[in-house]
Structures are given as structure tokens and as C-alpha cells.
C-alpha positions as CSV (number, residue, x, y, z in Angstrom):
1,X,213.7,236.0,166.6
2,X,211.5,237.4,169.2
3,X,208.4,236.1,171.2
4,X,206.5,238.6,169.1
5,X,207.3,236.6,165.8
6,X,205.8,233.2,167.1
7,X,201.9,234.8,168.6
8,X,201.8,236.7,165.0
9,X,202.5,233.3,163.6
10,X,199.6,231.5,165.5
11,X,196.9,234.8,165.3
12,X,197.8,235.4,161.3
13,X,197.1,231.5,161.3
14,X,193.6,232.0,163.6
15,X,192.3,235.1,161.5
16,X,193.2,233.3,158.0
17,X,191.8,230.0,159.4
18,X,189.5,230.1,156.0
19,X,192.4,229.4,154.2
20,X,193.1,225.8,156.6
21,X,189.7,224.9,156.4
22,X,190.2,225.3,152.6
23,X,193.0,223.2,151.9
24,X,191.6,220.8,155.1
25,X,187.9,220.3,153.1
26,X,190.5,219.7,149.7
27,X,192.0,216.8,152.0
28,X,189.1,214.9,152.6
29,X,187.7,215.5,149.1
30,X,190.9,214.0,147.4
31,X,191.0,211.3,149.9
32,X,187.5,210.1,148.6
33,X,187.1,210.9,145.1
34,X,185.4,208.7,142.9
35,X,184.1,207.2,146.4
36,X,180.0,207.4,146.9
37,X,180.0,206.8,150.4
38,X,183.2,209.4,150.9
39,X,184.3,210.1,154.0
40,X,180.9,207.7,155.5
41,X,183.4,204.7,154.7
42,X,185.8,205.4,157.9
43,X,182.5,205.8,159.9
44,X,182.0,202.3,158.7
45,X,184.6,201.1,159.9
46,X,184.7,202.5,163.3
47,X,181.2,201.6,164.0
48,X,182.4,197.7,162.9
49,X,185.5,198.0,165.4
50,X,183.0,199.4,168.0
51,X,180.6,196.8,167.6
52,X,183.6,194.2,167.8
53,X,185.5,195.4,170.2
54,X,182.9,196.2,172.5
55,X,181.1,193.1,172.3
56,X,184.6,190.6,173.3
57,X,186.1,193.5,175.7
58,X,181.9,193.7,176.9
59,X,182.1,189.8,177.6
60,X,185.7,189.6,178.7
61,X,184.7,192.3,181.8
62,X,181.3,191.1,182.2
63,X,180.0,194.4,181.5
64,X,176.4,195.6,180.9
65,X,176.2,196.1,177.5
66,X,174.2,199.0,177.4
67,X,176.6,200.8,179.6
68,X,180.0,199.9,178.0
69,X,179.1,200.0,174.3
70,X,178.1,203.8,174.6
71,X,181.6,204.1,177.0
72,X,183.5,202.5,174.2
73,X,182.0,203.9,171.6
74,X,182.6,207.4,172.7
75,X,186.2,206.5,173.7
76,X,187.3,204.9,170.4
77,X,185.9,207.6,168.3
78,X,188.0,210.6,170.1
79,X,190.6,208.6,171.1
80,X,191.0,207.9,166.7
81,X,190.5,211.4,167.0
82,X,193.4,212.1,169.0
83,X,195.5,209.5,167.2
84,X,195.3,211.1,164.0
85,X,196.0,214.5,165.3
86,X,199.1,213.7,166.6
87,X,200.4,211.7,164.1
88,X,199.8,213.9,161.2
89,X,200.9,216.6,163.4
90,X,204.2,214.9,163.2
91,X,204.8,215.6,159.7
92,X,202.2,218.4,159.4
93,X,205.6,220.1,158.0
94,X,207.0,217.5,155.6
95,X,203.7,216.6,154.3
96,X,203.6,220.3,153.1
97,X,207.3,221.1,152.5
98,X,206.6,221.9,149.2
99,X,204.1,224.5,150.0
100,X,206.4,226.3,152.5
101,X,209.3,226.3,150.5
102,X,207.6,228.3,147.8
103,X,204.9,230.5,150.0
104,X,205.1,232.6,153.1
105,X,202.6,231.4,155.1
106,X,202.2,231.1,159.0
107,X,203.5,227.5,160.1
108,X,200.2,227.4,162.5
109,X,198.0,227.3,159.4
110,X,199.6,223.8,158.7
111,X,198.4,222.6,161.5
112,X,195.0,223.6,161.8
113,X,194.6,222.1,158.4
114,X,195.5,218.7,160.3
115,X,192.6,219.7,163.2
116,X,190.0,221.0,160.3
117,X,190.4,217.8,158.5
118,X,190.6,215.4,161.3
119,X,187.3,217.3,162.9
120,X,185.6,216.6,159.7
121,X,186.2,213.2,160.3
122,X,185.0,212.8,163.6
123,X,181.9,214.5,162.6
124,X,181.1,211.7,160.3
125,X,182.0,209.4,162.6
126,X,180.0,211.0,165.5
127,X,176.8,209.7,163.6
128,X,177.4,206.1,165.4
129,X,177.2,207.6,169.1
130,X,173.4,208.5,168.6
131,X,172.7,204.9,166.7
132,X,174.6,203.0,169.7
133,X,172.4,205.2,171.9
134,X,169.0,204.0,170.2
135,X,170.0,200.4,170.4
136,X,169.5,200.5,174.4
137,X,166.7,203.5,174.6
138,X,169.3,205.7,176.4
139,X,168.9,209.3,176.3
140,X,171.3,212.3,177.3
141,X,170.6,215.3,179.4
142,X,171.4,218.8,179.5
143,X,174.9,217.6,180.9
144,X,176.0,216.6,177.5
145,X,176.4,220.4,176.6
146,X,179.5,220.5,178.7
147,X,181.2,218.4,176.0
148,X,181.2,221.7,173.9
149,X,183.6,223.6,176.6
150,X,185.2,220.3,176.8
151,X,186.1,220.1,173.5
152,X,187.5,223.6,173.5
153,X,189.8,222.6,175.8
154,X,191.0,219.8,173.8
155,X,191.1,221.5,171.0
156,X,193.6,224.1,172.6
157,X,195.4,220.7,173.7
158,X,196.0,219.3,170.4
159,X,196.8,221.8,168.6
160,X,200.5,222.9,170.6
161,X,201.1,219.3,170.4
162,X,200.8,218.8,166.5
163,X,202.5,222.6,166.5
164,X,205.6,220.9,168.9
165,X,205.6,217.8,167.7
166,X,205.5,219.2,164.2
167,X,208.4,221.3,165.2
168,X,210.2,219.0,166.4
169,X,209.7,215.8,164.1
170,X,210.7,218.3,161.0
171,X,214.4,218.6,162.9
172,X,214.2,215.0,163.9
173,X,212.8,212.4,161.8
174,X,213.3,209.4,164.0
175,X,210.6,211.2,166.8
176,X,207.9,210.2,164.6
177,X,208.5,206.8,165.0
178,X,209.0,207.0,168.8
179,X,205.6,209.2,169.2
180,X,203.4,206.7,167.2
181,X,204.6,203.6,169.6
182,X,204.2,206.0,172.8
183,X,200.2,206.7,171.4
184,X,200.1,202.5,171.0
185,X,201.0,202.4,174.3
186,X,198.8,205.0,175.3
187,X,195.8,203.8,173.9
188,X,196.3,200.5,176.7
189,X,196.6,202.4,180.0
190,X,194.2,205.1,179.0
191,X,190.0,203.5,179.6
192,X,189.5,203.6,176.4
193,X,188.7,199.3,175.9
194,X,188.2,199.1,179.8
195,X,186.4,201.3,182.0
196,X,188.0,203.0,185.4
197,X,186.2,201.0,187.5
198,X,187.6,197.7,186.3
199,X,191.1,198.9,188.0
200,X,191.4,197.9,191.5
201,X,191.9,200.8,193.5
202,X,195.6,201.6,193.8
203,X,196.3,201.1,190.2
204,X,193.9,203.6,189.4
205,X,195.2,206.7,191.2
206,X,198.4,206.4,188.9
207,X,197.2,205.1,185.6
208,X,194.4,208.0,185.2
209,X,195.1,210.5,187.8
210,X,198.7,211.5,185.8
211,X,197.5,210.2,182.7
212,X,196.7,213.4,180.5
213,X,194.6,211.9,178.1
214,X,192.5,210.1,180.8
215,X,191.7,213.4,181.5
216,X,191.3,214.6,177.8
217,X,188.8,211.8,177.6
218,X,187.0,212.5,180.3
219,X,186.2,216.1,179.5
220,X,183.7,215.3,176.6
221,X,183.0,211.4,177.1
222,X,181.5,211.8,180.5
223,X,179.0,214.8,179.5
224,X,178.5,212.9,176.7
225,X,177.2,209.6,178.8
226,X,175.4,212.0,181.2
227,X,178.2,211.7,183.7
228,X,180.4,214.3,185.8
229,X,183.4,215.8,185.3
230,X,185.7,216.1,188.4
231,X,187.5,219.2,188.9
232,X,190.7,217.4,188.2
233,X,189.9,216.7,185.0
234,X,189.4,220.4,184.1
235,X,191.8,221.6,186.2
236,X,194.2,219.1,184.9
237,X,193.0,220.3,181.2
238,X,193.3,223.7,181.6
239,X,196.8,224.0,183.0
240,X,198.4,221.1,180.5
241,X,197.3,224.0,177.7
242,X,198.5,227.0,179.3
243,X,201.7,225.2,180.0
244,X,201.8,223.6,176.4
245,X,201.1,226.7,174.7
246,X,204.0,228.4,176.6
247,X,206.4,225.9,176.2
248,X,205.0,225.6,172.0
249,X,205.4,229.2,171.8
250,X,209.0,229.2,172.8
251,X,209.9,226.4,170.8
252,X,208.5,228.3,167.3
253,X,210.2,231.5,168.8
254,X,213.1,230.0,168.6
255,X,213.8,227.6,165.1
256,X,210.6,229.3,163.4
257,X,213.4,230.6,160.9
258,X,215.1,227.1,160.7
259,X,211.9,225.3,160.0
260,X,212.3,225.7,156.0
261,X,215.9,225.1,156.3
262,X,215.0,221.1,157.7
263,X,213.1,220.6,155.0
């Protein structure tokens, strides 16, 4: 199969993406019918866990809470974000094997179904960052549009890794299982519960500096809190998709044809 075969896969995906954002709305819907609240009931219970965790990791740091419940709040919402992506990504394939089996449709569209359905999600549960804000009369500038670029780039991140991981994890089974305890892990070394500046120095050139989603963070929760990005950050975010989307791009080049086959 040539290189040619995997791009048409992801641009026939990119210029059908009605069709994902169809059958990633029928997700959501399905998950919460009969349910009043609907989706609102996961923005619940983040804003609970924020509210919790933030007030005993707060104390525990002897943070200002008006600083580090905004921080965490904005950390634990993308970083559930995150979370999800990748782990649906892993059996973005299997979850739909019956779909593929019987229609010819680009494997990408599977996975933006995953991102469509997962950014529905986090736009519900977005509504607590402005509440959290209100509590402590904190306001955002102009800086907080940099989030938007920010979240482009993450976007572009998380996608070749659902597309590789999906890859992968159809072929493998026992991956998933090793990815979800790596994210577990992830979530501890990566200032999601604990801000950078609680690290003493040296730890924190190697814990965030080579920690990609320190950087993925970073990109969209800093604007967010009227902070700066460094240039590592976007640096760092910009190369880990052009070198992800090569790397995804051979892998579907090469078992795109055996994908039904593990099934």
C-alpha cells in the first residue's frame, strides 16, 4: 500500500467530518437518554472532584486558594480530556468493528468520532472554569485567546495518538491495558494536582521539561489563567505533531489493509 493510501484516508475522513460529528452527537445522546441533566451530569461530577481535590491538595501545599483552584480546575478538566481521548482511541477500532466489517469508510473517521464526542464533553464541562473564576472575582485577558491556537495544536496531538494507538491496540490487545496504567502514571508527574513551582528546582527540569503533556497542558491552561507560554512549550508542541503524524502516517500506510483482518 502506498503513502498515498494513508493521507486519502485521513483528508476523506477531514472533508466527511459531518459524518463523525454525526455518529459522535449519536454517542453522547445514547449515553444520556432518558437522563434530564444529560451530558451536565459528568460536569457535575468534575466540578465535585475539583472542588475536593483542590481544597485537600490546596491545604496539603499551602496554596492560595484563589490561585490553585482555577490551576486545578483547568488541569483536571483537559487532563480528563486527554484521558478519554486516549483511551477510547485504544479501541476506537474494536468499539466499531462491526461498522468496518460491513462499510468502506476511512479508519480516520473513527477516530474523530472519539475527539467530536469527547470535545462535546469538555464543552459541558468547561462551564465550571468561569463559576471557579467568579468565586475569587478573577478575570482573564486578551491572553486567554492563545488557548484557541493552543488547542489546535493539541488537537493535531491527539488525534495521531488515538489513530496509532488505535492501530496498534486492534493488532495487540494487551497495549490497552499497558497505555491506561502509563496515563495513571502520567497524570502524577504531570502538574495537574501540584503546581510547577512546588518541585524544587532540579526535579523540575526533568519531570516537565521532557514531559509532553506538561507541555500539552501548558498550551491552553496558562492562556487560560492569564499566564505565558514559553517557547518550549510550543516548540515542543509543534514538533511532537509533525513527528507523530509522520510516524501515524506510516504506520496506517503500512497494515491499513490488515486493520479489518484483526478484527
Amino acid at each position: 500500500m502506498s503513502y498515498h493510501d494513508a493521507v486519502w484516508d485521513v483528508t476523506e475522513a477531514l472533508a466527511n467530518f459531518h459524518l463523525a460529528a454525526l455518529l459522535g452527537w449519536q454517542d453522547v445522546a445514547q449515553r444520556y437518554r432518558r437522563s434530564r441533566i444529560g451530558a451536565f451530569w459528568l460536569t457535575i461530577n468534575m466540578g465535585v472532584l475539583i472542588g475536593a481535590l483542590g481544597l485537600v491538595f490546596g491545604t496539603i501545599f499551602n496554596s492560595p486558594m484563589n490561585e490553585f483552584l482555577p490551576f486545578i480546575c483547568v488541569g483536571l478538566i483537559f487532563w480528563g480530556y486527554y484521558t478519554q481521548i486516549v483511551s477510547e482511541g485504544c479501541s476506537g477500532f474494536i468499539s466499531s468493528s462491526d461498522t468496518i466489517l460491513q462499510l468502506d469508510i476511512p479508519f480516520f473517521t473513527y477516530i474523530l468520532r472519539v475527539w467530536y464526542r469527547n470535545t462535546v464533553i469538555l464543552a459541558h464541562n468547561l462551564v465550571i472554569f468561569p463559576i471557579v473564576l467568579l468565586i475569587f472575582w478573577k478575570s482573564i485577558g486578551f491572553s486567554a485567546l492563545l488557548a484557541v491556537p493552543g488547542f489546535a495544536l493539541v488537537t493535531l496531538n491527539m488525534t495521531w495518538i488515538a489513530l496509532m494507538l488505535a492501530i496498534l491496540c486492534t493488532r495487540y490487545r494487551d497495549l490497552i491495558q499497558i497505555v491506561q496504567n502509563i496515563m495513571q502514571v502520567m497524570m502524577y508527574v504531570t502538574p495537574i494536582m501540584w503546581m510547577p513551582e512546588h518541585l524544587p528546582e532540579r526535579a523540575s527540569h526533568a519531570m516537565l521539561d521532557y514531559n509532553p503533556f506538561f507541555h500539552l497542558i501548558s498550551v491552553i491552561r496558562n492562556p487560560l489563567l492569564g499566564q505565558s507560554v514559553t517557547a518550549t512549550s510550543w516548540i515542543a508542541c509543534a514538533c511532537l505533531a509533525v513527528a507523530g503524524w509522520s510516524l501515524t502516517l506510516l504506520l496506517l500506510r503500512k497494515y491499513r489493509a490488515r486493520i479489518a483482518y484483526w478484527l
